[in-house]
TITOR-357375 format. One line per 8 residues: number of its first residue (from 0); their letters; for each residue x, y, z of N, C-alpha, C. Coordinates in nm, 3 decimals. Atoms other than C-alpha are relative to their C-alpha. Last residue first. Example, Ala and Ser with C-alpha at 12.3 -4.5 7.8 and 13.67 -1.06 7.14 Angstrom:
2
1> SA> -0.082:-0.119:-0.006:1.367:-0.106:0.714:-0.077:0.109:0.073 | 0.089:-0.119:0.000:1.230:-0.450:0.780:0.090:0.120:0.000 .
% end
This chain:
247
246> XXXXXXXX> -0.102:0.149:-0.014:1.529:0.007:-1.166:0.148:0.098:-0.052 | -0.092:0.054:0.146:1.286:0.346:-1.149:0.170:-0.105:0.038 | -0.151:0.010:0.035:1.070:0.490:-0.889:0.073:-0.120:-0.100 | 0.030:0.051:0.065:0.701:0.597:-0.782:0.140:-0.036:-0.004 | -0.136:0.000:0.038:0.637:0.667:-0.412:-0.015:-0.049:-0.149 | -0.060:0.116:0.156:0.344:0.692:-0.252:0.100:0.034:-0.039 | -0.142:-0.022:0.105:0.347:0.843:0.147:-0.048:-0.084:-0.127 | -0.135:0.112:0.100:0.073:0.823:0.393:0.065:0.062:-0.089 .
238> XXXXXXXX> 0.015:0.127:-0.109:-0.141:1.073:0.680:0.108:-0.144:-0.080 | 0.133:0.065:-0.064:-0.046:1.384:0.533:0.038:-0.121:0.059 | 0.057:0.088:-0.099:0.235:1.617:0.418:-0.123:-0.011:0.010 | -0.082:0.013:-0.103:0.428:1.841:0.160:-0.043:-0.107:0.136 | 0.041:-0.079:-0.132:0.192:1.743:-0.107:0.110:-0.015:0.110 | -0.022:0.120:-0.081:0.388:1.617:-0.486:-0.009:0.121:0.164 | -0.080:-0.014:-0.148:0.252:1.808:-0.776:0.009:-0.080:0.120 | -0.096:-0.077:-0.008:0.105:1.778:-1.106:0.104:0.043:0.144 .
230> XXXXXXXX> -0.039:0.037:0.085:-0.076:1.423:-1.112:0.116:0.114:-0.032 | -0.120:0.082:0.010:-0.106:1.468:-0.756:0.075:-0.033:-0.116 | -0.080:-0.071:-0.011:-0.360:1.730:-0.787:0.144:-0.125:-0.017 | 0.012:-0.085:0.117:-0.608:1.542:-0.972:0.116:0.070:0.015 | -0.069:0.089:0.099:-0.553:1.215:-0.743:0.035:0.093:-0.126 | -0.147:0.036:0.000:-0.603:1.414:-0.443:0.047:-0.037:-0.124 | -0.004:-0.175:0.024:-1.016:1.450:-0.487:0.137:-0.026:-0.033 | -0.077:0.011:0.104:-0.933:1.049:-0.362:-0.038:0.137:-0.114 .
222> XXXXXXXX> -0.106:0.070:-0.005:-0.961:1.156:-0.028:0.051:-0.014:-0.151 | -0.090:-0.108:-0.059:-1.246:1.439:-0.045:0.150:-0.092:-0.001 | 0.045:-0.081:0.093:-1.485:1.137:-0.238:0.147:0.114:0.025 | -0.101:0.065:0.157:-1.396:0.841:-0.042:-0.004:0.131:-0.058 | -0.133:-0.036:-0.075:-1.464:1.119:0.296:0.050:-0.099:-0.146 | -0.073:-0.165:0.074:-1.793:1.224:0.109:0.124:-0.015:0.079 | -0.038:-0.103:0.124:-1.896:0.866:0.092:0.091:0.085:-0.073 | -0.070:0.031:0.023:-1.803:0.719:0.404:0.035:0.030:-0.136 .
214> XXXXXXXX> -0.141:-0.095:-0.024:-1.996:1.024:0.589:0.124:-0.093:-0.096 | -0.036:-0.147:0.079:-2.337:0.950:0.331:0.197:0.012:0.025 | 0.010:-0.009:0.182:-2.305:0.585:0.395:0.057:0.139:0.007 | 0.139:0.005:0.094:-2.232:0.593:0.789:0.000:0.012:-0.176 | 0.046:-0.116:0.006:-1.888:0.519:0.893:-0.110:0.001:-0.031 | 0.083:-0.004:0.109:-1.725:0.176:1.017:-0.069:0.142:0.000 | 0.082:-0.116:-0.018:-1.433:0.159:1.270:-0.044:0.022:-0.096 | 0.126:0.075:-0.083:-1.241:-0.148:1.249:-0.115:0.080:0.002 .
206> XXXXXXXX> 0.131:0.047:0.101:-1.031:0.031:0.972:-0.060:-0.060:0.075 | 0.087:-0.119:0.055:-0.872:0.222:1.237:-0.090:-0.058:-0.073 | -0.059:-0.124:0.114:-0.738:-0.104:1.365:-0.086:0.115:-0.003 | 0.072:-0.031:0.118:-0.861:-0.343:1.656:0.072:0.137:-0.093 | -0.053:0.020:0.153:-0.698:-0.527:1.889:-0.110:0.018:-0.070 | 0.051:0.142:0.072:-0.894:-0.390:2.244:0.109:-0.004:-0.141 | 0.120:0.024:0.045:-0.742:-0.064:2.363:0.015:-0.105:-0.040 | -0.010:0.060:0.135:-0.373:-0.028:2.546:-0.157:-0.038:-0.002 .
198> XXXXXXXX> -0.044:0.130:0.068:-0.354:0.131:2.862:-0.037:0.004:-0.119 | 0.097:0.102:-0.037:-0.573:0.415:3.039:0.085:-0.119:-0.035 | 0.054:-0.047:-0.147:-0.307:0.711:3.067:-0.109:-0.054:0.023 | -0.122:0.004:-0.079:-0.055:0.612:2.744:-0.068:0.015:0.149 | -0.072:0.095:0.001:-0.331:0.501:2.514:0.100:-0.014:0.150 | 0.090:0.084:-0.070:-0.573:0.757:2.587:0.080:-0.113:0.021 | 0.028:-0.049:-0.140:-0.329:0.983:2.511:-0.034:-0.074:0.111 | -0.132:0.000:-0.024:-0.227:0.817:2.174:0.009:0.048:0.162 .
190> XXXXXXXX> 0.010:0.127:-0.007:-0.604:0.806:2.064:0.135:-0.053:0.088 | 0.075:0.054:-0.088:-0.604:1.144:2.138:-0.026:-0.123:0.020 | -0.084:-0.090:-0.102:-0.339:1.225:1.912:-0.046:-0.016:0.142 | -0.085:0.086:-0.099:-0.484:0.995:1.666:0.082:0.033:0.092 | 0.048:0.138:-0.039:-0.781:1.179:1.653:0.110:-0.101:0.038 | -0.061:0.045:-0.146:-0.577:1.485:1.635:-0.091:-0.100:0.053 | -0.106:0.020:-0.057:-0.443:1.387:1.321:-0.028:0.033:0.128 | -0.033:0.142:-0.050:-0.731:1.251:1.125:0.159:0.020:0.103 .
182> XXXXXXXX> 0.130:0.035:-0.107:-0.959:1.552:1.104:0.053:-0.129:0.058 | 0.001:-0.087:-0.138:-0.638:1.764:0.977:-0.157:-0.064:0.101 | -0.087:0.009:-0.107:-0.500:1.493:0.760:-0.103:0.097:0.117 | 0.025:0.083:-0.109:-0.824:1.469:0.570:0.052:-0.005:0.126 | 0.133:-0.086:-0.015:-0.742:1.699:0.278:-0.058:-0.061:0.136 | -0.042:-0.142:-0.041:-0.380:1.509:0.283:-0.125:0.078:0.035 | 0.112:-0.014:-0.125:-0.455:1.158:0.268:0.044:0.140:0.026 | 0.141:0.008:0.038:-0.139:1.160:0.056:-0.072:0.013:0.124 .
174> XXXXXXXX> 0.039:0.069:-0.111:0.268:1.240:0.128:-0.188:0.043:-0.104 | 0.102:-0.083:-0.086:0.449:1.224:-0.163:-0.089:-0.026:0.041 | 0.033:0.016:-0.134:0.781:1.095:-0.351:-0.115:0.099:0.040 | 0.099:-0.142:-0.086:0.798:1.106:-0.718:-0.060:-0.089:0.086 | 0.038:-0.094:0.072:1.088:0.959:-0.939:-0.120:0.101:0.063 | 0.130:-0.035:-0.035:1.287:0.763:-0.680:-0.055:0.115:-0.112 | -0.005:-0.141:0.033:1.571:0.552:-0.859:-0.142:0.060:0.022 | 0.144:-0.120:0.128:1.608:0.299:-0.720:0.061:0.105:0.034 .
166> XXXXXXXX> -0.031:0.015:0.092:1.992:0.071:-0.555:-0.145:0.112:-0.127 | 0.029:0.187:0.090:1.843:-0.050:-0.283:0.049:0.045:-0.111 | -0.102:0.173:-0.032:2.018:0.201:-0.071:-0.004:-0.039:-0.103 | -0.118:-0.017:0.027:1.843:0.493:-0.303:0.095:-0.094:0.027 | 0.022:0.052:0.135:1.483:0.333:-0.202:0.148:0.031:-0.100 | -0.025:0.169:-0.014:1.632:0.331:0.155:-0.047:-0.045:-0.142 | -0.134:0.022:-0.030:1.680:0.743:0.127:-0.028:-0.179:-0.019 | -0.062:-0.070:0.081:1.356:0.830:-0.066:0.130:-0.074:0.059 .
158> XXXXXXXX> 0.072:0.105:0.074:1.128:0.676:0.217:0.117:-0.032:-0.167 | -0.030:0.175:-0.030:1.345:0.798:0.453:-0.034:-0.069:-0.057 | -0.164:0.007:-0.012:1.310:1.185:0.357:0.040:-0.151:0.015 | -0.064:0.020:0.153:0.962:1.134:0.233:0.131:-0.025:0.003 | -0.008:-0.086:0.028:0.904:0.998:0.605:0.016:0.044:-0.092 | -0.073:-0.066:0.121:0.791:0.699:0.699:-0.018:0.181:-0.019 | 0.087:-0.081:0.090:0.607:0.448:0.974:0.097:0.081:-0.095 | -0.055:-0.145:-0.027:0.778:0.188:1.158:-0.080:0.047:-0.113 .
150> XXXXXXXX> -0.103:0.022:-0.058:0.753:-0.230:1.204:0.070:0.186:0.043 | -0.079:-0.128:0.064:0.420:-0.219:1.122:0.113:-0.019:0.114 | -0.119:0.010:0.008:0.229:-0.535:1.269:0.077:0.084:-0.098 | -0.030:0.036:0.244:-0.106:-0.425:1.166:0.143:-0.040:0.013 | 0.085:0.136:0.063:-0.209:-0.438:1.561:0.037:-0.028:-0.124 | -0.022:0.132:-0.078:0.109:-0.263:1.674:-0.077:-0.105:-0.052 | -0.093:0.014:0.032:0.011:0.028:1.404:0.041:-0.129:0.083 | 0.098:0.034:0.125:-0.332:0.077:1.543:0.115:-0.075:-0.092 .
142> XXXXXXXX> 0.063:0.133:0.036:-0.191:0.087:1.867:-0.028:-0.053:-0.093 | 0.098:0.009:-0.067:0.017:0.406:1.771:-0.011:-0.133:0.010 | 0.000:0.170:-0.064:0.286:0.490:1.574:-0.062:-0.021:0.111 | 0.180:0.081:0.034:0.189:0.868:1.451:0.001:-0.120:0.054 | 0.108:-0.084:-0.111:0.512:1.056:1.563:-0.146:-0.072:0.036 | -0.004:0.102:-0.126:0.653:0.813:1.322:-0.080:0.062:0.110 | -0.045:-0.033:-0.105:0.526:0.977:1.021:-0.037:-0.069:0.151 | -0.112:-0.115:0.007:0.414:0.840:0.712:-0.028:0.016:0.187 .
134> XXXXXXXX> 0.057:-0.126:-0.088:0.214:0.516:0.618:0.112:0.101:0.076 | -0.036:-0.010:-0.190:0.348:0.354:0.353:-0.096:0.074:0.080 | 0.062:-0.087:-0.055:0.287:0.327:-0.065:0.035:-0.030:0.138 | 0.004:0.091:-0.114:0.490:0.114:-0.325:-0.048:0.162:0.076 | 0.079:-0.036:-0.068:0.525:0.156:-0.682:-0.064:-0.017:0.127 | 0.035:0.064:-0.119:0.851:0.013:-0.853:-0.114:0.122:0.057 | 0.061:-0.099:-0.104:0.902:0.088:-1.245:-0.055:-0.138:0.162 | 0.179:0.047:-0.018:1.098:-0.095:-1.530:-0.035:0.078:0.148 .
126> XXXXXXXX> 0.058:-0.124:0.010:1.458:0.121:-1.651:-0.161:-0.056:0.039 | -0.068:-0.141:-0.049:1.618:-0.234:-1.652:-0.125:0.106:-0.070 | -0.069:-0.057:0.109:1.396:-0.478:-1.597:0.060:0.116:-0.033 | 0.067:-0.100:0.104:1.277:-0.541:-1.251:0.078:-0.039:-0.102 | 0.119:0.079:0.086:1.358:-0.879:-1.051:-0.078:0.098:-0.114 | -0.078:0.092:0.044:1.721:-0.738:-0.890:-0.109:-0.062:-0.093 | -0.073:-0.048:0.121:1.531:-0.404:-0.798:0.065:-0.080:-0.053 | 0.019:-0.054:0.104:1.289:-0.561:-0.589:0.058:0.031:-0.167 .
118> XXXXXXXX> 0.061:0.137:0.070:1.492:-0.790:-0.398:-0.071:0.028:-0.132 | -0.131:0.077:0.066:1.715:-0.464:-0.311:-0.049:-0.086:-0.127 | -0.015:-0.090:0.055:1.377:-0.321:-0.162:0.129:-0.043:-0.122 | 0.134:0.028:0.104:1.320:-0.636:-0.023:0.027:0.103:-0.121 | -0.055:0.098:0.040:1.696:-0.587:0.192:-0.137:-0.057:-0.098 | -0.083:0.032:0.150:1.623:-0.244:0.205:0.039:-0.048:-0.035 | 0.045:-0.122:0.127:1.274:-0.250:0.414:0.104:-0.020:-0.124 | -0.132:-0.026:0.083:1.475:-0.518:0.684:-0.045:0.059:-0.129 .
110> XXXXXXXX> -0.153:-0.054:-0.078:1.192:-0.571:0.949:0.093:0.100:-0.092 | -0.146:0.043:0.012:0.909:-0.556:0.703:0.108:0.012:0.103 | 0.044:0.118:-0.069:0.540:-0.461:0.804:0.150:-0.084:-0.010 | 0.038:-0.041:-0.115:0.584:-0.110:0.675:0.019:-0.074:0.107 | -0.113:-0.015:-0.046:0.745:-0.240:0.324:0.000:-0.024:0.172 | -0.053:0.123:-0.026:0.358:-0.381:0.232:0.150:0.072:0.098 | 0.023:0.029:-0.170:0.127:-0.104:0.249:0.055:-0.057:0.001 | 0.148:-0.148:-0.078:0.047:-0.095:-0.161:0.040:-0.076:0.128 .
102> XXXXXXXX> 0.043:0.064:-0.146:0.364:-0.311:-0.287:-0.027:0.085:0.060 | 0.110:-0.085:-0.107:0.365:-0.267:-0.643:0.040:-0.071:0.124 | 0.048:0.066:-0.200:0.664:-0.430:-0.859:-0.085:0.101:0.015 | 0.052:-0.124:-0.080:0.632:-0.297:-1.262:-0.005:-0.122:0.091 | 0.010:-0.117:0.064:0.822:-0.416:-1.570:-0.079:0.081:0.082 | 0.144:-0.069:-0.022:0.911:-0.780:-1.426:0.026:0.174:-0.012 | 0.116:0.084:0.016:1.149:-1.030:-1.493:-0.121:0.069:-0.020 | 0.006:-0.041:0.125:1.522:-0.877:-1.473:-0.114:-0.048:-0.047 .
94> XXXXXXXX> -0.038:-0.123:0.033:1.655:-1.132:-1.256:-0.077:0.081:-0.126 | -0.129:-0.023:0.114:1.476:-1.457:-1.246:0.024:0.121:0.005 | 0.012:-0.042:0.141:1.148:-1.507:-0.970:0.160:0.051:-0.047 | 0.001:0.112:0.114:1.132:-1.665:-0.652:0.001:0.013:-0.151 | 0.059:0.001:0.069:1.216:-1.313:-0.434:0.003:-0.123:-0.073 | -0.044:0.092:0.128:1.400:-1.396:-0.158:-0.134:-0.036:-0.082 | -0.166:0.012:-0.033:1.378:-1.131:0.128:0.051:-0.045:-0.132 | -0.096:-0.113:0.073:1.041:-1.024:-0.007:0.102:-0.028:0.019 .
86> XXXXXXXX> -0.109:-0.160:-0.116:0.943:-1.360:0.132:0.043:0.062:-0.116 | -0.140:-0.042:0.002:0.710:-1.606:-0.082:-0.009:0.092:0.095 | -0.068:-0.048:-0.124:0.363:-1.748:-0.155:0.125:0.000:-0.005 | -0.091:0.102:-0.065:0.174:-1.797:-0.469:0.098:0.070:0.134 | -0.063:-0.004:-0.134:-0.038:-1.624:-0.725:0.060:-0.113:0.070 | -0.142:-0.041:0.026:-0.111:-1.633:-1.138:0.057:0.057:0.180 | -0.067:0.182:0.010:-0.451:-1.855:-1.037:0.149:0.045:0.034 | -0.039:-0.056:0.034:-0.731:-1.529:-0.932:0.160:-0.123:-0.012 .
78> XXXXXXXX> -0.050:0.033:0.140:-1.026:-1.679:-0.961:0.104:0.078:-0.017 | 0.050:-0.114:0.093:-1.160:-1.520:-0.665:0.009:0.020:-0.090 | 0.151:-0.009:-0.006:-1.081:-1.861:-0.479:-0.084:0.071:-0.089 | 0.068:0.098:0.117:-0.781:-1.813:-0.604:-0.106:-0.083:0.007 | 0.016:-0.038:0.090:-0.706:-1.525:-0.377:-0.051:-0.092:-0.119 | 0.097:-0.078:-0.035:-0.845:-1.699:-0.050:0.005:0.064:-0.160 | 0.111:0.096:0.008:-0.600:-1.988:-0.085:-0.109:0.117:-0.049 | -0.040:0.098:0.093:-0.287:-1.740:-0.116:-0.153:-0.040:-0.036 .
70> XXXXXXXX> 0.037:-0.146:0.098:-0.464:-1.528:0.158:0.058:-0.046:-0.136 | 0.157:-0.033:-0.030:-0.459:-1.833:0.373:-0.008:0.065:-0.105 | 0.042:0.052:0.062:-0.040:-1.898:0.255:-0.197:0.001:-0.015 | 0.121:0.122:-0.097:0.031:-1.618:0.409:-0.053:-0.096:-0.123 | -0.053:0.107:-0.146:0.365:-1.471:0.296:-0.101:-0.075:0.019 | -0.024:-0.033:-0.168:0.229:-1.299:0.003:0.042:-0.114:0.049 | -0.099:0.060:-0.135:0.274:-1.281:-0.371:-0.014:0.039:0.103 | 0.065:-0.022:-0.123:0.049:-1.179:-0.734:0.091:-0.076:0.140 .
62> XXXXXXXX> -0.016:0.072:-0.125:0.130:-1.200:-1.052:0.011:0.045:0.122 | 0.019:-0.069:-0.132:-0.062:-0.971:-1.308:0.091:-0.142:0.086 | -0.032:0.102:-0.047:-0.003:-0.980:-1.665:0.044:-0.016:0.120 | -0.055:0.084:0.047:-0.056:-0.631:-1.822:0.005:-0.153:0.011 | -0.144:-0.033:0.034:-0.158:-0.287:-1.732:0.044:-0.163:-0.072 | -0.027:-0.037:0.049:-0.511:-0.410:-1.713:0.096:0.076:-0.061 | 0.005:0.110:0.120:-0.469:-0.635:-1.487:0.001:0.098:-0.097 | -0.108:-0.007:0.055:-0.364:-0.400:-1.208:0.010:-0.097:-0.147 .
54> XXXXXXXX> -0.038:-0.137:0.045:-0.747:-0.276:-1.125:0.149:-0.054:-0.094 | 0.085:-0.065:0.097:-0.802:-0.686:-1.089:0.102:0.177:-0.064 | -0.039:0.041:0.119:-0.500:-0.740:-0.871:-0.070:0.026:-0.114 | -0.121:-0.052:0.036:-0.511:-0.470:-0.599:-0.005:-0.060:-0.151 | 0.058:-0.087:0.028:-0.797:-0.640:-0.419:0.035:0.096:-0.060 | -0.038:-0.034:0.147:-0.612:-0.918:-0.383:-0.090:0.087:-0.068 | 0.144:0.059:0.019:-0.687:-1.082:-0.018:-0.056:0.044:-0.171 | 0.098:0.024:-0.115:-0.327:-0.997:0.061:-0.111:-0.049:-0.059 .
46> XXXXXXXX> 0.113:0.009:0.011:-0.124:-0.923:-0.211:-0.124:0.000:0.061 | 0.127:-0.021:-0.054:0.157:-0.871:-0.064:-0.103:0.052:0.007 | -0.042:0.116:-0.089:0.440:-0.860:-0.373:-0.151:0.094:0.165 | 0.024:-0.088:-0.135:0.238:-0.736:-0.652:0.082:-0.074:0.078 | -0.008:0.070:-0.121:0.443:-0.833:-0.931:-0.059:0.095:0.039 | -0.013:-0.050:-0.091:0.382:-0.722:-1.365:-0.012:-0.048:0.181 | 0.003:0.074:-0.077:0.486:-0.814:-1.684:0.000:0.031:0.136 | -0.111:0.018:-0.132:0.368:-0.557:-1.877:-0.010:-0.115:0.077 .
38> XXXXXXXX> -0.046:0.154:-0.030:0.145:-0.561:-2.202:0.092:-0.040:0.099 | -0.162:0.048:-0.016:0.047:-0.201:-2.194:-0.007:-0.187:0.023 | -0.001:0.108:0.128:-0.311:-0.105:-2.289:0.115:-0.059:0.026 | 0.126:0.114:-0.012:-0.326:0.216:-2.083:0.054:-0.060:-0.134 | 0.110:0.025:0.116:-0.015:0.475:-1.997:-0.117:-0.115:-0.041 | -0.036:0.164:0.120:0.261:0.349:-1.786:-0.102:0.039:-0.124 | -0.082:0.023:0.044:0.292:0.700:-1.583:0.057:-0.125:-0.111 | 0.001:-0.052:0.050:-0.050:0.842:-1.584:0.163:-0.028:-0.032 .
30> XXXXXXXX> 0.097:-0.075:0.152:-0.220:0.549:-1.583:0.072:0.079:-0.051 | -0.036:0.100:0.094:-0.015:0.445:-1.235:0.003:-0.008:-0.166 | -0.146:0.040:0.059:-0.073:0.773:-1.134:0.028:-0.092:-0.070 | -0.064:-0.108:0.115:-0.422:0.754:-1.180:0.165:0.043:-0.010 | 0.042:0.091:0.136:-0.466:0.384:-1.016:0.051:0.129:-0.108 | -0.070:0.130:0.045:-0.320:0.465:-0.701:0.023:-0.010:-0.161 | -0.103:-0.074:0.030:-0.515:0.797:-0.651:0.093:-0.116:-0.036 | 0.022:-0.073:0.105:-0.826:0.570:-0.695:0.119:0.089:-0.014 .
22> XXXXXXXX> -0.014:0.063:0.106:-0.721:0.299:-0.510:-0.014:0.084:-0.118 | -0.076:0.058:0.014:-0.640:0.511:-0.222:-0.004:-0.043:-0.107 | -0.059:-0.164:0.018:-0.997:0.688:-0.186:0.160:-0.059:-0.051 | 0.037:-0.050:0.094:-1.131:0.344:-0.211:0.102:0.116:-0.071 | -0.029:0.102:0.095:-0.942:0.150:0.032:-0.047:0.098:-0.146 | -0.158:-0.005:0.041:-0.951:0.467:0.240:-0.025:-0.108:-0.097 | -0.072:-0.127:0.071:-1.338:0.501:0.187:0.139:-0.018:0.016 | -0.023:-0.112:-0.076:-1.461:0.154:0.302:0.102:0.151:-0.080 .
14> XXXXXXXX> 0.090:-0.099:-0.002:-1.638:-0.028:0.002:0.068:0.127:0.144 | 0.089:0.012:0.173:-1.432:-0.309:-0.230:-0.100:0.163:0.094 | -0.057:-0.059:0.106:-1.146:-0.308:0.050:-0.076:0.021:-0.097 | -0.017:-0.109:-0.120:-1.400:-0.384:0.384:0.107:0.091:-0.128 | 0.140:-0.137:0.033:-1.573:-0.619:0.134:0.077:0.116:0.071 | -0.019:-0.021:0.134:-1.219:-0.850:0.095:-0.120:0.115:-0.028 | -0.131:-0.100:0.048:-1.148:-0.792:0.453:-0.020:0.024:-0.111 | 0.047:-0.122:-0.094:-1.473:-0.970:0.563:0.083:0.121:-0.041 .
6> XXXXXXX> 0.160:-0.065:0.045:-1.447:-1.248:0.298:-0.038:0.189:0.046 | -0.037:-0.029:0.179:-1.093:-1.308:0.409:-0.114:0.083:-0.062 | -0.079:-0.092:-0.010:-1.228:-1.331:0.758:0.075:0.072:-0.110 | 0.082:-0.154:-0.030:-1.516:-1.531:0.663:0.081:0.104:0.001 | -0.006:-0.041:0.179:-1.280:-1.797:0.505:-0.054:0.101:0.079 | 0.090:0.072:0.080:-1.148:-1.843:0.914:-0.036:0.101:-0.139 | 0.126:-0.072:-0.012:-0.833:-1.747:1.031:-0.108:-0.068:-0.084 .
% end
C-alpha cells in the first residue's frame, strides 16, 4: 500500500470515536491494574501503524510487532525504533521476557488463537499480565469482518476458555461498546440483510464511514463513559470483549 495509507489509518486512530472511545477504556484499566511509573518490559504484538505505542510507553519499555513489514516501515517513521516483524506463532523473543503482552484486535485475525495465545504465555514472566481485546459475537460476522480478515468473533465464554488452553489465567473478562450496542446492533442487522438479498457491498469497513464533529464527539464521549464503570464491574454484553489475565 501506499505511505498515504498508513498516514490515512494513522489519523483515522488519533480522531475517529472507537479508536478513541477504546483507548481510553484501554488505558484506565491498564492504570488501574499496573499502576503509573512502572518500569515494565513490555510487547505489543500487532502493532499496526502504532497508535497503541506512545499511550503504552509510559508503563515501561515498549516493543512493538506485526506481520507487515509496511507498518514496520511506517512505525519508525514516527520515531518509533524498538519494532520489527514476526508471527504470533513464533514469538522471537526468550522465555520469560516481558511483564505485559497487549494485542488490541489482534487474536481475531488469527487462524490458530491458542497456538499465539500459548506464544504469549511462554514470553511473560511469571505472574506478568496479557491484555488483549476482540470483537464479540458471532451472530455479528458480517462483511465488515471479511474485509478486516477476522477469522471469528468472541464470546466471554470462548474468550475465557482458549485463554485457559494457553495455559492464562483470565482475571477480568467483558463485553464493551456497551451504551452504543443498541444503535449499533440493528445497523448491523440490516447491514446483514442487505448483504444476503443484494450481495456483498464494496470493501469497506465500519470505520470507512466518517461522522460529523459534534456526532463523533458525543459517541467518543458515551463510549469511553464505560471506562468508569468498568473499573468496578464487568458488562454482560456489547459490541467487543477486553480481557485482562495472568502468566
Amino acid at each position: 500500500m501506499e505511505a498515504t495509507v498508513y498516514e490515512q489509518f494513522a489519523e483515522l486512530e488519533e480522531n475517529h470515536f472507537w479508536f478513541r472511545g477504546r483507548r481510553r477504556i484501554f488505558f484506565e484499566l491498564i492504570g488501574q491494574h499496573l499502576g503509573e511509573g512502572e518500569n515494565l518490559e513490555i510487547l505489543e504484538i500487532g502493532c499496526g501503524a502504532g497508535g497503541m505505542l506512545g499511550p503504552l510507553g509510559k508503563y515501561g519499555r515498549v516493543t512493538g510487532m506485526d506481520i507487515s513489514q509496511d507498518y514496520i516501515q511506517f512505525c519508525r517513521s514516527r520515531g518509533y525504533e524498538r519494532v520489527l516483524t514476526g508471527s504470533g506463532y513464533e514469538l522471537p523473543f526468550a522465555d520469560d521476557s516481558f511483564d505485559l503482552v497487549a494485542l488490541f484486535d489482534v487474536i481475531e485475525h488469527i487462524p490458530d488463537d491458542e497456538r499465539v495465545l500459548s506464544e504469549v504465555r511462554r514470553v511473560l514472566k511469571p505472574g506478568g499480565r496479557i491484555f488483549l481485546s476482540v470483537p464479540a459475537y458471532q451472530f455479528l460476522y458480517s462483511q465488515n469482518d471479511r474485509v478486516a480478515h477476522h477469522c471469528r468473533r468472541y464470546t466471554a465464554r470462548r474468550l475465557r476458555k482458549v485463554m485457559r488452553a494457553a495455559g492464562l489465567k483470565p482475571r477480568k473478562v467483558s463485553y464493551f461498546n456497551t451504551f452504543l450496542f443498541p444503535l449499533i446492533l440493528p445497523a448491523i442487522l440490516v447491514l446483514k440483510l442487505k448483504e444476503k438479498l443484494l450481495g456483498l457491498p464494496d470493501a469497506q469497513t465500519n470505520l470507512s464511514h466518517q461522522f460529523a464533529g459534534p456526532v463523533n464527539e458525543a459517541f467518543a464521549w458515551i463510549m469511553s463513559s464505560e471506562r468508569w464503570l468498568l473499573r468496578h464491574m464487568e458488562f454482560p454484553f456489547g459490541h467487543s470483549l477486553v480481557a485482562l489475565g495472568e502468566s
